[in-house]
C-alpha positions as a LaTeX table, in Angstrom:
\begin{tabular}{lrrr}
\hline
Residue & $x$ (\AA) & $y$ (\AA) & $z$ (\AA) \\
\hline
Unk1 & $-61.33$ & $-47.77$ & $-184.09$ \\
Unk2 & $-61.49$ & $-45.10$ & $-186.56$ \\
Unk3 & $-60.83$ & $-42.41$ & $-183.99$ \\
Unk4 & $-61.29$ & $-39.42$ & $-186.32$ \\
Unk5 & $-64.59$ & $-41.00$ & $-188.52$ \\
Unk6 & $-65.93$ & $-41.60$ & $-185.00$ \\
Unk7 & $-65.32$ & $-37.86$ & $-184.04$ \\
Unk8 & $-66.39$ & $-36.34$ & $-186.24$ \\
Unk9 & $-69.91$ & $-38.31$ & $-186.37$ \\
Unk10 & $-70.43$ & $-37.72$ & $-182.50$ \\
Unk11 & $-69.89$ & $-33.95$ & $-183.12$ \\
Unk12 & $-72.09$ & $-34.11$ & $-185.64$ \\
Unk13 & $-75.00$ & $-35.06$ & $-183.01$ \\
Unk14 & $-72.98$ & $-33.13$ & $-180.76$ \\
Unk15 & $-73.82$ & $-29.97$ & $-182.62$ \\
Unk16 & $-77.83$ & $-30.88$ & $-182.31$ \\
Unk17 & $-78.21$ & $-30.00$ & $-178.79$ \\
Unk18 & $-75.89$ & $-26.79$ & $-178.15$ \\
Unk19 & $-78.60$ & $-25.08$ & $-176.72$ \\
Unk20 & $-78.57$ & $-27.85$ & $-173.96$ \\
Unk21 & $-74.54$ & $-27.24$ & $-173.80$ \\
Unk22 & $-74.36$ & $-26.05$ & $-169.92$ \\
Unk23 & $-71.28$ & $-24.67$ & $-167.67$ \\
Unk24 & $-69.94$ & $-28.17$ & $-166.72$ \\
Unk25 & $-66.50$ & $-26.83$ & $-165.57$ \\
Unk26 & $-66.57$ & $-27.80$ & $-161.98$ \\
Unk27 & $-66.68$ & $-31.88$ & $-161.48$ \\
Unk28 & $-69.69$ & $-33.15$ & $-159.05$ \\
Unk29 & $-68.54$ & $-34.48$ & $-155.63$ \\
Unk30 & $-68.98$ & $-38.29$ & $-155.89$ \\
Unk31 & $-71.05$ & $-41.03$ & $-153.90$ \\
Unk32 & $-74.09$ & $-41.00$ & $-152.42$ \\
Unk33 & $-75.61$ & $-37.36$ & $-152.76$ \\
Unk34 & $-79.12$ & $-35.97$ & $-151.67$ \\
Unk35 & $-80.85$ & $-34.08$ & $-154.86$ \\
Unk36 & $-83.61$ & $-32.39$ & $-153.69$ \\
Unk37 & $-86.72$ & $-32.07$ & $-155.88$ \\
Unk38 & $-89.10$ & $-29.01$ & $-156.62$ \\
Unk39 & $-92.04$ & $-31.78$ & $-155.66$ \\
Unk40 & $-90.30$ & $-32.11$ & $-152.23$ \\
Unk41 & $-88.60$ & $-35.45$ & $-151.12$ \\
Unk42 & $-84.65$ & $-36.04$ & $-150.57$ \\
Unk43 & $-83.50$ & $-38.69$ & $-153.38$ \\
Unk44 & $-80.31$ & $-40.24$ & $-152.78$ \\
Unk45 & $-78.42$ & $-41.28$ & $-155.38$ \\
Unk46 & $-74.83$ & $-43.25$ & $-155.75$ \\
Unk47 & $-73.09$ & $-41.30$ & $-158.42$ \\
Unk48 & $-70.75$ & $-43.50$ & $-160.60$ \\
Unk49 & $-66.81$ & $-42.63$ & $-160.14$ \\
Unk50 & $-64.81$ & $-45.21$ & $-162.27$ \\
Unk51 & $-65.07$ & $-45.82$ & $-165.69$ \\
Unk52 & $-64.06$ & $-49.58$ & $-165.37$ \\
Unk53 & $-66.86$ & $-50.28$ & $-163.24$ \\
Unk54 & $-69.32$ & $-49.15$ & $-165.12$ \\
Unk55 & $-71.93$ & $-50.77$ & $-167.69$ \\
Unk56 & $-71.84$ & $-54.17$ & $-167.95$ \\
Unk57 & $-73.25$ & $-53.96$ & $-171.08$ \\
Unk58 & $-69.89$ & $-52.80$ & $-172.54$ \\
Unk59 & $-68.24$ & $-56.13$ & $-171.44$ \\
Unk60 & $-65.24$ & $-56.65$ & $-174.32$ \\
Unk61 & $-65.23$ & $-53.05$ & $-175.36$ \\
Unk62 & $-61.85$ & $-51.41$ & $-174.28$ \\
Unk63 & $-62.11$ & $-48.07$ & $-172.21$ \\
Unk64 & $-60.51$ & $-45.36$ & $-174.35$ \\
Unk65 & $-60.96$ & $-42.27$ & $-171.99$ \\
Unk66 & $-62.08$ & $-40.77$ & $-168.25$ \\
Unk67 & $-62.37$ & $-37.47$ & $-168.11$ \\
Unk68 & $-64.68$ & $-35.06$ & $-166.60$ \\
Unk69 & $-63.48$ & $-32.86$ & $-169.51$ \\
Unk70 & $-65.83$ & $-34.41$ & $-172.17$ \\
Unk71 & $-67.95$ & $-31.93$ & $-174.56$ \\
Unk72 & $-71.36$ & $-32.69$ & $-173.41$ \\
Unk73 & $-74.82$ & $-31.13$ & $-174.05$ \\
Unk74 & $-76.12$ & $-30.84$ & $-170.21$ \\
Unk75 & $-78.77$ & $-28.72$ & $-168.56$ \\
Unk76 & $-77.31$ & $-25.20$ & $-167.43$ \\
Unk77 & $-75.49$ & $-24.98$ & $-164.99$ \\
Unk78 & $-74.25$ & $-28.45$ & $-164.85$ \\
Unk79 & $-71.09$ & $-30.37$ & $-163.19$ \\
Unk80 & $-69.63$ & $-33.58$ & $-164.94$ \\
Unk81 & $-69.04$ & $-36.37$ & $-162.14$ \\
Unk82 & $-67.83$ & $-38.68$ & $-164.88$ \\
Unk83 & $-67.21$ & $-39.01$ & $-168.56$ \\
Unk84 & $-65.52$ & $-42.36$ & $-170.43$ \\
Unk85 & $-65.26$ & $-42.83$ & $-173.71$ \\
Unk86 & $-64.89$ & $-47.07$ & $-175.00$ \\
Unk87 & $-63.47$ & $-47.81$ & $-178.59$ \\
Unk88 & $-64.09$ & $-51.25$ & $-180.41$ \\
Unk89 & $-64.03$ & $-52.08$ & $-183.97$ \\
Unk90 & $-63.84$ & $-49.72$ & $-187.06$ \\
Unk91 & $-65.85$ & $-46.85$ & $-185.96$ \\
Unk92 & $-67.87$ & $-48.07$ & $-182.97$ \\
Unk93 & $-67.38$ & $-46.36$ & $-179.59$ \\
Unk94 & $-69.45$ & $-45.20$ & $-176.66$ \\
Unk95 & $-69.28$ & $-41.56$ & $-174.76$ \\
Unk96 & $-71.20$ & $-41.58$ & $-170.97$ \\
Unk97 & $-70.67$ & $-37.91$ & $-169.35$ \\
Unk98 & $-72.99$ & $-38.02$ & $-165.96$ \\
Unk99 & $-73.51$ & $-34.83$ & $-164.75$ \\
Unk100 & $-75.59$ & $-33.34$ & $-162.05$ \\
Unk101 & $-77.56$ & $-30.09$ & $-162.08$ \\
Unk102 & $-80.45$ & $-28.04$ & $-160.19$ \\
Unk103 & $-83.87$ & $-30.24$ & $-160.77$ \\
Unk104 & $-85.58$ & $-27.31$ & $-162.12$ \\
Unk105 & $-82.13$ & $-27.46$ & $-165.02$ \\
Unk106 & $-82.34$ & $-30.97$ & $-165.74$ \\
Unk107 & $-86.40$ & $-31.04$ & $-166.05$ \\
Unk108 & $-86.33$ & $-27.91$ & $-168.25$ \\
Unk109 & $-83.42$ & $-29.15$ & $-170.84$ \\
Unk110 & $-85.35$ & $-32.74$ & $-170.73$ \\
Unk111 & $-88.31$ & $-31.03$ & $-171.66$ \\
Unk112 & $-86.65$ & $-29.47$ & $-174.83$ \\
Unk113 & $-85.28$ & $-32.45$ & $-176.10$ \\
Unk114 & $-88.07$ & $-33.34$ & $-178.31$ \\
Unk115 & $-88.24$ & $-30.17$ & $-180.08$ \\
Unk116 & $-84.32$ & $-31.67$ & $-181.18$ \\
Unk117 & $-85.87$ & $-34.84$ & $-182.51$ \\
Unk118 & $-85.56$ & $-36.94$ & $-179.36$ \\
Unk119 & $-88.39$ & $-39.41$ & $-178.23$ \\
Unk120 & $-88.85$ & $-39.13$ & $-174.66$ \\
Unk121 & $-90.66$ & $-41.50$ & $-172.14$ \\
Unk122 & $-90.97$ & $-42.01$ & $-168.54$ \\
Unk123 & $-88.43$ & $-44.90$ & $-167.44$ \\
Unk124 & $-87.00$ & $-46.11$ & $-164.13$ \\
Unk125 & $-88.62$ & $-43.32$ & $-162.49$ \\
Unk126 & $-87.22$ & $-40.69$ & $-164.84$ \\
Unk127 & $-87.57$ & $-39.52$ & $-168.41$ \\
Unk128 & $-85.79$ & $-41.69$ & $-170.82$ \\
Unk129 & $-85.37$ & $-39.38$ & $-174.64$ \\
Unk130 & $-82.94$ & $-40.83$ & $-177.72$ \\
Unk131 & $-82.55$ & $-39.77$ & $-181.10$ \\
Unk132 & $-80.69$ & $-42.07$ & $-183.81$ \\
Unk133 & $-79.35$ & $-40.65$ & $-187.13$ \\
Unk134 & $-77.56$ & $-42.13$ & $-189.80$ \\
Unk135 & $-74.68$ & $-40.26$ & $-190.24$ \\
Unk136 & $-72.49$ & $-39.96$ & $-193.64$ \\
Unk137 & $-68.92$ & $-41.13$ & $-193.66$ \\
Unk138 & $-65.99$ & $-41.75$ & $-195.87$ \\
Unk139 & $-63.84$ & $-44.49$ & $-194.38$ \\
Unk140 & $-60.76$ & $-45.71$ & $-196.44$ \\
Unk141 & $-62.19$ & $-43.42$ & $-199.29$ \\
Unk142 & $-65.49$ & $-45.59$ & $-199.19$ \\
Unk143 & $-68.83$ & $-43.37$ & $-198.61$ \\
Unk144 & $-71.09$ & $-45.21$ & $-196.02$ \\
Unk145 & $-72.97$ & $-44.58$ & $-193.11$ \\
Unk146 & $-72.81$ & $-45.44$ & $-189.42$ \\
Unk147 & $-75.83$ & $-46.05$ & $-186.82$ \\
Unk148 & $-75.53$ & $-43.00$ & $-184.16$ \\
Unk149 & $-77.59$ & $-42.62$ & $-181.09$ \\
Unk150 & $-78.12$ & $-40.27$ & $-178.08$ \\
Unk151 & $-79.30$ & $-41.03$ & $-175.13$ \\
Unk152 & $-80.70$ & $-38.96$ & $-172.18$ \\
Unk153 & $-81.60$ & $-39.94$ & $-168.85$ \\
Unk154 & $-82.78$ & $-37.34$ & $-166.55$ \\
Unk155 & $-84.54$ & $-37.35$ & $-163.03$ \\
Unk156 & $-83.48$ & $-35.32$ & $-160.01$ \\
Unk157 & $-81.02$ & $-33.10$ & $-160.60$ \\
Unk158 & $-78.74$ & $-35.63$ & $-162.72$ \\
Unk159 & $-78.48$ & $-36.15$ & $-166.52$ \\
Unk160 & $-76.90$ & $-39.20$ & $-167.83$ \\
Unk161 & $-75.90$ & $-39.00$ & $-171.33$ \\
Unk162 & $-75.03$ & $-41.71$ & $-173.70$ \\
Unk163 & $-73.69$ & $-41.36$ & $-177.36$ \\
Unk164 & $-72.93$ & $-44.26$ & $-179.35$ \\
Unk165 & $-71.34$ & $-45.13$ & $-183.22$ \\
Unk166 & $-72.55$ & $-48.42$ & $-184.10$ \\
Unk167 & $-73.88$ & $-49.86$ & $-181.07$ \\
Unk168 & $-77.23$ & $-49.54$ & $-178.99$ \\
Unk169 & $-76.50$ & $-47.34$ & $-176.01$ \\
Unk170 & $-80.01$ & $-48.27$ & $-174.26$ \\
Unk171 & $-79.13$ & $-50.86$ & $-172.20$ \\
Unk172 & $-76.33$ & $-49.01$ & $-170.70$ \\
Unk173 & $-77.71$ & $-45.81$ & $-170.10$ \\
Unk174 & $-80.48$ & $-47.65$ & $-168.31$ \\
Unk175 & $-78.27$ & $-49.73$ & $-166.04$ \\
Unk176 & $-75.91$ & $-46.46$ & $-164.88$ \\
Unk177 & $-79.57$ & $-44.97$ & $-164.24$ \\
Unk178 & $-80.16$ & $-48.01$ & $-161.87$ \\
Unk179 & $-77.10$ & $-47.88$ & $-160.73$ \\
Unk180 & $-77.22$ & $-44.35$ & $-159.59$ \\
Unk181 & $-81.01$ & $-44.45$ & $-158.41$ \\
Unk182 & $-80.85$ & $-47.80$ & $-156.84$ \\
\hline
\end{tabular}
């Protein structure tokens, strides 16, 4: 993979959602966590804690990074509890950072998504928001574009985020949301 072409396309969708960017300097405590909810009942969720055993639908694609220290928009005041990073091909790779926040945080920087082009629906009990963009590159001195695509899960306190170069990030960000929601 075309590390740097890569890069510098994520950080160009990156730079989209800075006003989503929140404190994530302290890493969430993982397993199975109560969030509770402005509307009232304890969810528990299983947060994910190894890169490796995550997403099936990355099957083949080698795991580049873990690292809680991924840049991330998230709602204010949020914690990572995991971030990987998977390489394959030219320029195709995959970023997941899973981070939890206050409910009130993650329904507030869901709701803004849309203003920053997102589409947003309700999904697996959650809202479900992704914006796609193709994104100018120069690879081997050759101008083309690659496919990018973010992808926001949020429900109770925890935001999954998925961004992907050449490859659909969907099915993956839906599956950690099962995963952590059961």
């Amino acid at each position: 993979m075309r590390r740097g072409a890569t890069a510098a396309a994520s950080v160009g969708l990156l730079v989209m959602l800075v006003g989503c960017q929140g404190d994530a300097d302290e890493p969430a405590s993982p397993g199975a966590e109560p969030q509770t909810t402005a509307a009232g009942p304890t969810v528990p969720v299983n947060l994910p804690t190894d890169c490796a055993a995550v997403g099936s639908a990355l099957a083949g694609v080698e795991l580049y990074d873990e690292s809680a220290d991924l840049v991330q928009p998230a709602p204010s005041g949020a914690s990572v509890a995991l971030g990987c990073e998977w390489a394959g091909g030219e320029v195709a790779g995959v970023t997941l950072v899973v981070s939890t926040a206050s409910p009130e945080a993650v329904s507030d920087a869901a709701g803004g998504l849309a203003d920053l082009g997102f589409t947003c629906d309700a999904d697996l009990g959650g809202q479900l928001c992704i914006v796609t963009e193709d994104a100018p590159v120069s690879l081997d001195g050759i101008d083309t574009t690659i496919a990018l695509q973010e992808i926001v899960f949020a429900r109770n306190g925890v935001w999954v985020y998925v961004a992907t170069a050449e490859t659909d990030g969907q099915a993956l960000a839906r599956e950690v949301a099962a995963e952590i929601f059961g």
